[in-house]
C-alpha atoms as one frame of an Amber mdcrd trajectory, in Angstrom:
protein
  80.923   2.697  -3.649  78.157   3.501  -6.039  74.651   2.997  -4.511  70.897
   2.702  -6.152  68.804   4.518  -3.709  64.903   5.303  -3.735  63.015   7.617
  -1.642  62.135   4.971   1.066  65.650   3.759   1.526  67.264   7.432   1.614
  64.409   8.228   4.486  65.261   4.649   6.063  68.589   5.649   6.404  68.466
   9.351   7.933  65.911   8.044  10.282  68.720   5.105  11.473  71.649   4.021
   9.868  72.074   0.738  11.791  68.233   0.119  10.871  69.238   0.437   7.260
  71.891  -1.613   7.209  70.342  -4.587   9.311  67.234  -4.530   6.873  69.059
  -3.646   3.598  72.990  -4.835   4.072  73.295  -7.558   5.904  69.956  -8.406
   5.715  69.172 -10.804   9.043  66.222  -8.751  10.121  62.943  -8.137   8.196
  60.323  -5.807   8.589  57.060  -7.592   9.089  55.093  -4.441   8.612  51.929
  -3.236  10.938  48.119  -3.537  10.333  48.566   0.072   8.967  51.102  -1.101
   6.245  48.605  -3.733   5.306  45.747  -1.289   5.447  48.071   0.778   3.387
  48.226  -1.601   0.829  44.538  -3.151   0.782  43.624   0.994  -0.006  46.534
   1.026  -2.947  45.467  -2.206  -4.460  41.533  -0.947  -4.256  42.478   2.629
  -6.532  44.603   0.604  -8.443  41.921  -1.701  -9.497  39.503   0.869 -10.212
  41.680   3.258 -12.354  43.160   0.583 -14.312  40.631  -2.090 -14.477  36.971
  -0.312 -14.029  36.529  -2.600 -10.770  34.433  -0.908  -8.137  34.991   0.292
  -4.842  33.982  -2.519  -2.600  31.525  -2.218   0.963  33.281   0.023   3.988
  35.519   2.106   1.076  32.974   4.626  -0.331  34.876   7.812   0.809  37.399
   6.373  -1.613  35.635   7.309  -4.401  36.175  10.614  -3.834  39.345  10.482
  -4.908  39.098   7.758  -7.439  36.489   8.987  -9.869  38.146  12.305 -10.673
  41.335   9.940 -10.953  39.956   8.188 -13.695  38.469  10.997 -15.422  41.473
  12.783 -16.475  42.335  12.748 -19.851  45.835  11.120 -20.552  47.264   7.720
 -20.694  46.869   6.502 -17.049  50.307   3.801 -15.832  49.450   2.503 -12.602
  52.106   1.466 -10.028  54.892   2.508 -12.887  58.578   1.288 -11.730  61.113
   3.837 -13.116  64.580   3.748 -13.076  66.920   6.466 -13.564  70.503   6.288
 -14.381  73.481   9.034 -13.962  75.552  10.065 -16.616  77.958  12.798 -17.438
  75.347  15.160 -18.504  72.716  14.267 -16.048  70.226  11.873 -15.743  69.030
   9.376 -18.574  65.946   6.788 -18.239  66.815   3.373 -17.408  65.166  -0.056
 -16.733  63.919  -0.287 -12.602  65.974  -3.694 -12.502  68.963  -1.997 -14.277
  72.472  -2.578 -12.710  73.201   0.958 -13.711  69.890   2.256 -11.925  70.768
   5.214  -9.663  67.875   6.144  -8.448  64.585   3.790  -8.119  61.130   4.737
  -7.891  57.333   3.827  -7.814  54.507   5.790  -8.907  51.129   5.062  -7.454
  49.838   6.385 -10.728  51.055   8.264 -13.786  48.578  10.179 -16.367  49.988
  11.358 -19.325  48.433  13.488 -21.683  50.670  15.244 -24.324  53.221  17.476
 -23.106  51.441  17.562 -19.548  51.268  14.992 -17.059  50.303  14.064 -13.386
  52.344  12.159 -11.057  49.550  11.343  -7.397  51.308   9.062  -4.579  48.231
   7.755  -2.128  48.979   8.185   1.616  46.440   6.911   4.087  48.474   8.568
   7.227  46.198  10.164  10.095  47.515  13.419   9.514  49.349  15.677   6.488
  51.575  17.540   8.418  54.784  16.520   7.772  54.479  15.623   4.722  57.665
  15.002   2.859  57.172  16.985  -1.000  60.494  15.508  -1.578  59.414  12.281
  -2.633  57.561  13.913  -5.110  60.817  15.597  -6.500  62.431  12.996  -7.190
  59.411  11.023  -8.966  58.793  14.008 -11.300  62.767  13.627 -12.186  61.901
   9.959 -13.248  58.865  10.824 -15.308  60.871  13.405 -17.048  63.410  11.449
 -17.703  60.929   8.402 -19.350  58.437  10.756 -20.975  60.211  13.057 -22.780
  57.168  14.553 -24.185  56.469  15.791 -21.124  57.059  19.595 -19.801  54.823
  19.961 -16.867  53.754  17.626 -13.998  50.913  18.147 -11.777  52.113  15.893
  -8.778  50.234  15.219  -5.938  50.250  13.424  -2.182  46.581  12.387  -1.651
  45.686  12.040   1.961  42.741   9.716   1.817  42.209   9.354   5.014  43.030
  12.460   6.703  41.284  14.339   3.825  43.985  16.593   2.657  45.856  16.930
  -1.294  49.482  18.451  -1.285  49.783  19.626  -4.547  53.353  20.598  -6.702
  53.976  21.843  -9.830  56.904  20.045 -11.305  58.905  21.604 -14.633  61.275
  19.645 -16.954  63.723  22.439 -16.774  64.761  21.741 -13.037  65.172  17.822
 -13.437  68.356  17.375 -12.597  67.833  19.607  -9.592  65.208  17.310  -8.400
  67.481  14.729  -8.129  70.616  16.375  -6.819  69.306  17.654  -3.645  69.176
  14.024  -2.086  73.160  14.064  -3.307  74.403  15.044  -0.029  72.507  11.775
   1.837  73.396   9.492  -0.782  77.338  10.181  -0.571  76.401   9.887   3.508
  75.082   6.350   2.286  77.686   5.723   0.267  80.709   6.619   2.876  78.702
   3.936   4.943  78.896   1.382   2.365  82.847   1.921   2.163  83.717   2.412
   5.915  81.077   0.241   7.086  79.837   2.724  10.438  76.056   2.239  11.035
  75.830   4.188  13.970  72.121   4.100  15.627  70.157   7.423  15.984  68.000
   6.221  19.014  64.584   8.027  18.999  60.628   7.397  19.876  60.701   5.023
  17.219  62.723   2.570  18.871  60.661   0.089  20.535  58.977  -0.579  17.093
  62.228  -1.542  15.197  62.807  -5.319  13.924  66.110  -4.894  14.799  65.640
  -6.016  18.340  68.873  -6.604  19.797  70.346  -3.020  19.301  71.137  -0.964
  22.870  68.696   1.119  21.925  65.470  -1.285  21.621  62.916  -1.455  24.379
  59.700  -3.034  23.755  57.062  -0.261  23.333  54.848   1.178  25.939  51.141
  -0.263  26.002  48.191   1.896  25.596  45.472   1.386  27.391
């Protein structure tokens, strides 16, 4: 069975199967999110606004200019939040609308600059800590760009710790696109053997007691700090 998979639902699913399929099969538990998701998303909105629109950084987010300004200096066409779907085909990989049927792959770029035959690809992360850092994600966004600028022949892609302070920088080339995309093969056949057989086995870990998916074995409410 043929599955449309994005960088967030192939990392969903190594981290538990029977997570992913309680959130996106059968779909009878939700995931309300933390006060760091919503941070998350109150610090996207804020460089969003600013590189797009010209609005400034508002009281208590100052160090975010850092990042912002030299955002919205580069020279280029600048797509905020782009959705870009990617189809397969016989001969690779061909750009498709996100909400496509077709759509193999799915993904979201924070922000997009294009200038010419050069472009940059930055995903903001407002994590504590770099460390491990997944460059993976930014594989398979470079694919998509590719594969919807065909102009393009270099990306300069980026994760951009704003919190913790720290770039990850990649160099992305339009000769290796398909190779991008075919390293997360092997986890979406996994996904898709799932899909067919229907096994969601759990991978209990640390992670556990913060899971929506509270009546699995393996769910314990989680300890309190204090």
């Amino acid at each position: 069975m043929a599955v449309t998979w994005s960088y967030s639902s192939i990392s969903l699913y190594k981290q538990c199967p029977k997570k992913y399929y309680h959130l996106k099969v059968k779909k009878d538990y939700v995931d309300a999110g933390s006060t760091a998701t919503m941070y998350g998303q109150l610090i996207h909105k804020t460089l969003e606004d600013y590189i797009r629109d010209g609005v400034d950084i508002p009281p208590g987010y100052e160090y975010l200019r850092k990042y912002a300004e030299p955002l919205s200096e580069l020279p280029g066409i600048k797509h905020c939040e782009v959705k870009l779907g990617v189809s397969k085909t016989d001969t690779g990989y061909a750009a498709c609308d996100f909400f496509a049927k077709d759509a193999y792959y799915r993904g979201i770029a924070d922000l997009v600059v294009i200038d010419g035959s050069r472009a940059w690809s930055i995903d903001y992360k407002t994590g504590k800590s770099s460390k491990y850092a997944d460059m993976a994600q930014l594989n398979a966004v470079a694919a998509a760009v590719f594969t919807h600028f065909p102009e393009v022949d270099t990306i300069n892609s980026a994760l951009m710790f704003v919190v913790a302070d720290d770039i990850l920088k990649k160099k992305h080339y339009r000769e290796h696109t398909n190779s991008y995309l075919d390293a997360f093969a092997p986890y979406v056949d996994r996904l898709e053997a799932a899909m067919e057989n229907g096994v969601w086995n759990a991978n209990p870990s640390g992670l556990c007691g913060y899971c929506p998916v509270t009546d699995c074995p393996n769910w314990k409410p989680p300890r309190r700090r204090y």
